[in-house]
N, C-alpha and C positions, 0 to 999 in steps of 0.2 A: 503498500500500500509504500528510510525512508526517508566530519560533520554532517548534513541533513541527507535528506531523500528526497524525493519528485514523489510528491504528493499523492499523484494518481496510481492506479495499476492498470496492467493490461488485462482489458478485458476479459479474456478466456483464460486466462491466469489468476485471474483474483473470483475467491471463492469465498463465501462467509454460510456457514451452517449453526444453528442454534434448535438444542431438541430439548424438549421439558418432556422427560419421560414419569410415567404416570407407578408409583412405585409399589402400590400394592391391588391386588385385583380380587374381586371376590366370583366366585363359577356365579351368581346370583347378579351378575354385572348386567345394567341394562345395554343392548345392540351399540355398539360403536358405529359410527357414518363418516367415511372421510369427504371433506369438504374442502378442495382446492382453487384457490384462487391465486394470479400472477398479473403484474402490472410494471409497464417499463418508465422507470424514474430513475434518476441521477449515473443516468448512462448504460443502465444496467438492467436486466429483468428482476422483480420481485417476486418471488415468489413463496406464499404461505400455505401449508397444508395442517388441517383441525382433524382430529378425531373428539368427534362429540358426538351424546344421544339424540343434541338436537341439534337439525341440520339448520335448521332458523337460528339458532344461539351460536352457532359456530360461524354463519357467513356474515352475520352481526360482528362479531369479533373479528373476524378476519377484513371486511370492509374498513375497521375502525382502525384497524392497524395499517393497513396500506392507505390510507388519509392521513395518518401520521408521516407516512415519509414522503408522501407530495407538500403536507404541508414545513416539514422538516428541509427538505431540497429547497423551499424559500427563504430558508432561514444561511442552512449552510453553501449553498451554492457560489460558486466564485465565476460561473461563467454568465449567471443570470444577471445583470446593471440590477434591477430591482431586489435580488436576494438583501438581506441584512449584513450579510459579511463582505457586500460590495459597496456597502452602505458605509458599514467598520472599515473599509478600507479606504475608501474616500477622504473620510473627515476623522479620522483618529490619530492624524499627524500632530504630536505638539499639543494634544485637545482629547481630553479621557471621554469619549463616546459612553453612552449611556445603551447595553443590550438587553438580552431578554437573557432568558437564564437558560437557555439550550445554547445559544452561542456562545455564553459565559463559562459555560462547563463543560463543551465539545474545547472550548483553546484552552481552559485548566486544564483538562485531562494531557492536551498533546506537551503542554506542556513540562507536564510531570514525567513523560515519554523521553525528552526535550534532555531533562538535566539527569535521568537514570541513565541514558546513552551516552551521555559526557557531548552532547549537541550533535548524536549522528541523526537523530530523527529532528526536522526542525521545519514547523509550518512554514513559517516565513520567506522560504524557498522561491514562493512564487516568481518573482522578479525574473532567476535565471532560468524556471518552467518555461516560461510564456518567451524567452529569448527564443531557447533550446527546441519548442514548437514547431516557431517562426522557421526555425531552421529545418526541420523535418517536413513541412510543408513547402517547401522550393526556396525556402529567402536563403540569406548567408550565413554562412557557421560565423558566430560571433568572434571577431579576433581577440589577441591578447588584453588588449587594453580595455575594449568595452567588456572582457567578462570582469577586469579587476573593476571597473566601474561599478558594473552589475551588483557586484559581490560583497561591495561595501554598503549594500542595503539589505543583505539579508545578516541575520541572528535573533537568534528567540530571545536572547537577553534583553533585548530592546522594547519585549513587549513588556510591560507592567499592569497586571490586575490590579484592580483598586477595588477590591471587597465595596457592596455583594453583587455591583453588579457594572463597573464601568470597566472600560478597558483602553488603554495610552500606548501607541507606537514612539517613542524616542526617535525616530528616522524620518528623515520627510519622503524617502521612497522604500521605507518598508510596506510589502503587503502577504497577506496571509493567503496560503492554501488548506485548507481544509478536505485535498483530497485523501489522503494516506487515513484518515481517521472517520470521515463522514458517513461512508454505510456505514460501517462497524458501531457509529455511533448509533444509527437509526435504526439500527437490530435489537439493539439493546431496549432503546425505546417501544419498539413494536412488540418486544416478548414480555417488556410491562403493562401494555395493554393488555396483551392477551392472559395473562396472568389475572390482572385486576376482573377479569369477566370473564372469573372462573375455569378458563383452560386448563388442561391437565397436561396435555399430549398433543404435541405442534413442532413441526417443524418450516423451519424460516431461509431460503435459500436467499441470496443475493450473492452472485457473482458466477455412555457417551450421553452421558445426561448432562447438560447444562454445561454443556463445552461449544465453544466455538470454533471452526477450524478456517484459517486463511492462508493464502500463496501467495507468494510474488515472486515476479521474475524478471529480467530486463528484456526487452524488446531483443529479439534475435538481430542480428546484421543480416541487410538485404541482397540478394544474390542479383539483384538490379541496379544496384550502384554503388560505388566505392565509397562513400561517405553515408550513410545515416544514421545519427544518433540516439541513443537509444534515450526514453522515456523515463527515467529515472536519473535525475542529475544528482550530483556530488557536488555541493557549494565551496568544500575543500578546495575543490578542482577545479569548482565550477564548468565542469564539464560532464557528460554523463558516465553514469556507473560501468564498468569493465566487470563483468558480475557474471559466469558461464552457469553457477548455481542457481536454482531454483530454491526457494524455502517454504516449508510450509510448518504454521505457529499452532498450536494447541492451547487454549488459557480458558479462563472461568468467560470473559465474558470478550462480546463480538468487536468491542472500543480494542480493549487492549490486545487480543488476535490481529485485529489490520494493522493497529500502530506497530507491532512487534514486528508484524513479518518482513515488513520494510527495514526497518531499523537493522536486524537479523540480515539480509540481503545485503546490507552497507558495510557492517562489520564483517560479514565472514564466519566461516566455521569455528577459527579459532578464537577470534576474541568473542564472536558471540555465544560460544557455548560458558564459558565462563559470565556472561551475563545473563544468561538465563538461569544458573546455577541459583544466582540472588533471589530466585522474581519463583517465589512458592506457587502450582499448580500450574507452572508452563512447563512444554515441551517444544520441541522444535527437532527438525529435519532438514538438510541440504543435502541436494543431488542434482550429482554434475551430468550433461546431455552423456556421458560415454558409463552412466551409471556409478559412480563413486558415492558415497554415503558417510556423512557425516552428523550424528545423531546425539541431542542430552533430552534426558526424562529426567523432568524435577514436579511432573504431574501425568497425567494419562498416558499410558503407555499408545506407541504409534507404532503398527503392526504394517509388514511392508509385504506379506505374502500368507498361504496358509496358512496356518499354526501347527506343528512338526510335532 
């Protein structure tokens, strides 16, 4: 999903699963009814599936949850001008912007991401994204000079929370992405919906009870042109990630799976299996395209074939 990471993930690579499994069952249980529903927002398909006795009470729930992340992609969206966080990006130069508390606590969280990684996950990224784009869509790969320009507008230190609810960029061209955290966040949210109205047993796809699982990867290089960058920049570098690994995150909840597995992809097998060692009920996985495997369990075990 990520110093920092490119916000975003590739499509077909980024996965997020969330199951509340139902833990005790009686033979006297009333008929289960699966009820599925799927809806494409913030780039991606939604997709929710209910077992409930009542198919009315579960498509109730499940409606209520995917209204949460259309109305949630208003909030966190960075491509939307009207979203709230293009809002925060605007006018929060020099000037603590007043948000709502889902914005407030989607840039708490990345930020707590932010300083656990020693700044390899780091929102603020966006500046060198939106170069690095430019460049994947035909413009020019940005020389030396405009990335050192670029670069001195990104660092999460610079943002400042002001309890309980404003937020101050210190830079006059810092701005936030919100991609590397924003499903993850909106999963988390949709499985308290569906909790608060009484669900038992759901599972929440965008992209083993009460785990979330996510991937990232770097954009392959294109066998149509000697140059293209891959999707996930390095502010270090300011350049994109050099990443042949794929990662996929294991954790309690769908926030910190996306933030991780980026993060994880940045660092590497070696420094990041020692950081996941810190971080109680993660696991993680890196595997390289020629199959190599580099694995730590510090919560659910990640099973890569039969069982022997």
């Amino acid at each position: 999903m990520e110093k920092s990471t490119r916000s975003s993930k590739h499509l077909y690579a980024f996965f997020l699963l969330v199951c509340f499994a139902l833990f005790s069952a009686k033979s006297t249980a009333p008929t289960l009814h699966l009820v599925h529903k799927k809806k494409y927002v913030m780039g991606t398909v939604f997709e929710v599936a209910v077992y409930s006795p009542s198919v009315e009470h579960a498509t109730e729930a499940i409606e209520k949850a995917l209204e949460e992340v259309v109305r949630l992609d208003g909030v966190l969206s960075n491509f939307k001008s009207s979203s709230e966080l293009s809002q925060l990006n605007h006018f929060a130069h020099f000037h603590a912007q007043t948000v709502s508390l889902d914005l407030y606590r989607a840039i708490e969280e990345s930020l707590h991401y932010s300083r656990l990684s020693g700044g390899e996950f780091d929102i603020s990224v966006a500046p060198l994204v939106d170069a690095w784009k430019a460049a994947m869509n035909g413009g020019p790969i940005p020389s030396a000079e405009e990335e050192k320009e670029i670069r001195s507008c990104v660092g999460f230190e610079k943002i400042e929370m002001l309890p309980p609810d404003r937020i101050e960029f210190h830079s006059g061209c810092l701005r936030i992405d919100l991609g590397a955290i924003g499903k993850g966040y909106a999963v988390d949210r949709m499985g308290e919906i569906l909790r608060g109205r009484g669900v038992q047993r759901a599972l929440i796809n965008a992209g083993l009870s009460e785990n979330s699982v996510s991937t990232s990867e770097q954009t392959p290089p294109s066998l149509l042109a000697a140059v293209i960058p891959g999707h996930i920049i390095d502010p270090a570098t300011g350049e994109p990630l050099k990443a042949a690994y794929a990662v996929s995150v294991v954790a309690r909840t769908a926030t910190a799976s996306d933030a991780l597995s980026t993060t994880l992809l940045l660092l590497g097998p070696e420094r990041g299996k020692a950081l996941v060692k810190g971080i109680p009920t993660v696991s993680a996985i890196w595997v390289s395209p020629d199959g190599q495997i580099e694995q730590v369990f510090n919560g659910p075990s990640i099973l890569l074939g039969p069982k022997r």
